[in-house]
N, C-alpha and C positions, 0 to 999 in steps of 0.2 A: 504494500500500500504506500501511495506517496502522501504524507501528513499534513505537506504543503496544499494539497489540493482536497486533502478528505477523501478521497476515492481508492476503495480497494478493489483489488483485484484478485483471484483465487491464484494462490501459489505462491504469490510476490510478499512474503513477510520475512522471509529468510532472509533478508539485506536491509530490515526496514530500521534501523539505528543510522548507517549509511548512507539512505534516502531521506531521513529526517531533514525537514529548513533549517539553512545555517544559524538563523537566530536562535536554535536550541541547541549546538555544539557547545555553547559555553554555560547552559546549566549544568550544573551539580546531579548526578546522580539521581539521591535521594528526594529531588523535585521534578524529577522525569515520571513518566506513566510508566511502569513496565510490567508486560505479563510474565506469570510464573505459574509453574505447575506445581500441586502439591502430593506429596510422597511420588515424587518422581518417577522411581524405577519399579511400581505397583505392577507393572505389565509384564514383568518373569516374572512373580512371585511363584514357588513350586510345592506343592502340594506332596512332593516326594522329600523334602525338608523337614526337620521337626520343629514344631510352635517355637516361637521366639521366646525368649529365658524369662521377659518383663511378663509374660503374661500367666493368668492364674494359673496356683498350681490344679485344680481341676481341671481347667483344660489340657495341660498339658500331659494327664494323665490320660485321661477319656481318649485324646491325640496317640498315644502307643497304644490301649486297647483298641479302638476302633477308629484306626486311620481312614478307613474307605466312609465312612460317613461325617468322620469329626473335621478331617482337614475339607474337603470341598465346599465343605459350610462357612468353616473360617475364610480360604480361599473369596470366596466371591463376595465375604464382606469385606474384605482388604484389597482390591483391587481398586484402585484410585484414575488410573491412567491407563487407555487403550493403545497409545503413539508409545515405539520407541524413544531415545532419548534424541536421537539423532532425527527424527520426525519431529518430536518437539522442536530442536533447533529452528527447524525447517520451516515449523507452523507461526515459529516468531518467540518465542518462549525462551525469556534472558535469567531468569533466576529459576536453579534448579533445588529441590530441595530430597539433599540426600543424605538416608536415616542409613549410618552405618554398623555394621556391627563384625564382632567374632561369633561366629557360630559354635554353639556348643560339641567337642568332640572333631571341629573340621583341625584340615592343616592349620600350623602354627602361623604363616602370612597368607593364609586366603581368605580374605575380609569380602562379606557379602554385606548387601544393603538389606532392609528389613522392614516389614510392617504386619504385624502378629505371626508372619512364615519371612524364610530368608527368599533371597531372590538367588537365581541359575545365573546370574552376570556376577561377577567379582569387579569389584571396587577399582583397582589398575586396569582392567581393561575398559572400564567403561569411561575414566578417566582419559586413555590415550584415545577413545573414541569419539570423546569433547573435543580433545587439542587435535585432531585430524579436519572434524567439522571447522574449528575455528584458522585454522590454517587456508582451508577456501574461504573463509568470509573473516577479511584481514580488518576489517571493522566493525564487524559487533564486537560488542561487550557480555559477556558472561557473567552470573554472581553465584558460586558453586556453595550450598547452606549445609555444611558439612553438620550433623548434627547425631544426635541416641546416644552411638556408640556404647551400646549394650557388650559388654566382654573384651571391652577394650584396656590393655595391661598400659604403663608409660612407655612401656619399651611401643609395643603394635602403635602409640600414637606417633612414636618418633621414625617408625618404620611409613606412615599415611602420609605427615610429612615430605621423609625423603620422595615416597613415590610424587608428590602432589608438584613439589621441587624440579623432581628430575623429570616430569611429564613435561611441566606448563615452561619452565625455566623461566625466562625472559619477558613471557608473557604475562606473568604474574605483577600484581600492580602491589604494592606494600601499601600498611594502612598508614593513614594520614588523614587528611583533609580529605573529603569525598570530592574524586575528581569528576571532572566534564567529559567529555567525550571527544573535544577536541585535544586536553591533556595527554588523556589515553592514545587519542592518535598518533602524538607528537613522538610520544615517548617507544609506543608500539607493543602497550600492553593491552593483553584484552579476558582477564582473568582478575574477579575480586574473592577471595578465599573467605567465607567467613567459619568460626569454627568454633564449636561450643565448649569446650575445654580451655579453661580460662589458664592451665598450667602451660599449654601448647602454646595461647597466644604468645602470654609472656616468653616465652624462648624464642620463638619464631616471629620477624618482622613483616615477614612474609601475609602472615595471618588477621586476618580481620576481627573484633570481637562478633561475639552470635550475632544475628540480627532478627529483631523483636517479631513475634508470628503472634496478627490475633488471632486466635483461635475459639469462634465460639461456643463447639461443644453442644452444639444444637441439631435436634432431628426434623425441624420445623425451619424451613425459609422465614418463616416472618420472626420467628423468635432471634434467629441469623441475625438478619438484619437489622432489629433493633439491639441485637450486640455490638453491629459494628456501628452502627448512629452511637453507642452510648462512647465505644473507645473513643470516636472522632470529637467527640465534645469535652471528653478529658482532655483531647490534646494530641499531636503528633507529635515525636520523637522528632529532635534535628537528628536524622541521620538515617539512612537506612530502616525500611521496617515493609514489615509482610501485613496487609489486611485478608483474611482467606474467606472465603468462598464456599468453603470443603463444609458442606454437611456430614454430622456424625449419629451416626445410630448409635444406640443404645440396646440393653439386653431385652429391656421390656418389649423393644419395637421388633427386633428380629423374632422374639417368641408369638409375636402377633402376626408375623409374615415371614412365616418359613420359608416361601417360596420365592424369595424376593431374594433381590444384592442389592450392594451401595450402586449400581449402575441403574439398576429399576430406581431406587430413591432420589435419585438426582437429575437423571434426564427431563422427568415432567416439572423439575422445578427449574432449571436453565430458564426458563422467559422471564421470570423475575428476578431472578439473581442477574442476570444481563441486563435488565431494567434498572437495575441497584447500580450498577458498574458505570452504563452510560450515564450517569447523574454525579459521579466524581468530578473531582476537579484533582489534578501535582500542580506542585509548585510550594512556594514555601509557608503559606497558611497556616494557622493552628486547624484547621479541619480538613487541609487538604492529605490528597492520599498519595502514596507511591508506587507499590510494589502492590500488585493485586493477585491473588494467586489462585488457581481453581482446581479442579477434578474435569476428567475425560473433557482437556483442553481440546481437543481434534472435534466436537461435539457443538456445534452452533455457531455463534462469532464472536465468544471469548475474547481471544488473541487479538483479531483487530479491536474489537470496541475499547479494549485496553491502551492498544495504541493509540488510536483515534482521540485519546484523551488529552495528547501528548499537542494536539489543537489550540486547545482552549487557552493554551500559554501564547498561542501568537495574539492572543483576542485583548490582551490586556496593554 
């Protein structure tokens, strides 16, 4: 989509930081619109994996007796995202967010991502999969929410580093002042690390601290989104932060619709959550938003209406 003119186009989002009006090369990041996906790497999730360590110990028992019923049930309520990662990219989606962990019993450095089952992609590959995508597209910017870390020892975080280090190299932007996008250019970084271990930041300069997710814990769109009206009126963060999207069930809702997954829960509610979206405003307001992040981004027009937001800053 070109931002200058409001017109998208189907395909054309892969380069849309690039195609952005010069007169927003010199905002700040964190007063940009950008889309984001949430629990990222949902679409391996494998059902041949045992239950992730955080989650009850009943489930995770009932999961070794009766895997062929317990895991397909967890499965398709953990399933956030239907796009690869590299599709994301593709779809326009600059902030990923990725729940890492050590799997219980696996190799000592093969770290998978997670969200109640481990996922079949490992952590460095799907890493050198980002810096391949961003090696063809020498101007997007990336913001990688490195986050869980469920079984993760200091040595395995110092080993995520190195790989994070020896993938991005050069690409890697160190924290500071939230740069612009013409910074980024200048300099020919196009990697912002943020990373929940506040021991790692501190070692590493490399490393961004976490960045704030609301998360509102709701199975209900309307209830959603008078969570997110409420954060917005406490106030925006100067700096990076996630407003999500992501609807969440709960045990009572699943027991009342067996037959359902988070992908039935969400699809019929997109019109109004996309109605919520198109009604932001980035920039730097105490109510304005940034980072907007959703579930089965490939799903309606998410991606650009997020973009598209990125407008409303020539209006002023």
């Amino acid at each position: 989509m070109d931002t200058c003119s409001g017109q998208t186009s189907p395909g054309t989002n892969a380069d849309w930081m690039s195609r952005l009006c010069p007169q927003l090369w010199d905002v700040p990041l964190h007063h940009l619109s950008i889309p984001g996906s949430h629990d990222t790497m949902t679409y391996c999730l494998s059902r041949k994996l045992p239950v992730a360590r955080d989650q009850p110990r009943v489930l995770q028992v009932l999961s070794r007796l009766l895997p062929c019923i317990t895991r397909p049930v967890i499965l398709k309520w953990s399933v956030t995202q239907a796009l690869n990662v590299t599709e994301q990219l593709d779809a326009g989606v600059r902030y990923l967010d990725l729940r890492v962990a050590h799997m219980v019993g696996g190799p000592e450095k093969n770290l998978h991502f997670v969200h109640m089952l481990y996922t079949t992609a490992l952590v460095e590959d799907t890493l050198t999969e980002i810096s391949e995508w961003l090696e063809s597209h020498p101007r997007e910017v990336v913001i990688l929410a490195c986050r869980n870390f469920q079984g993760m020892t200091d040595e395995l975080h110092e080993y995520l580093v190195s790989c994070i280090h020896n993938i991005f190299g050069d690409m890697l932007c160190p924290r500071g002042d939230v740069p612009t996008l013409r910074a980024l250019w200048d300099r020919g970084q196009q990697v912002l690390v943020s990373y929940e271990d506040e021991g790692s930041v501190r070692r590493h300069p490399e490393l961004w601290p976490a960045i704030p997710y609301w998360w509102g814990d709701k199975v209900k769109t309307a209830d959603l989104i008078s969570y997110l009206e409420a954060m917005k009126s406490a106030g925006r963060p100067d700096a990076l932060f996630v407003a999500g999207t992501n609807l969440t069930e709960n045990l009572a809702y699943v027991l009342v619709h067996p037959s359902e997954s988070l992908k039935t829960l969400t699809l019929p509610n997109l019109p109004l959550l996309d109605a919520w979206v198109q009604e932001q405003c980035p920039g730097a307001g105490s109510h304005c938003t940034n980072i907007i992040a959703g579930d089965f981004i490939g799903a309606g027009g998410f991606v650009s209406d997020v973009i598209r937001l990125n407008d409303k800053l020539l209006w002023r």
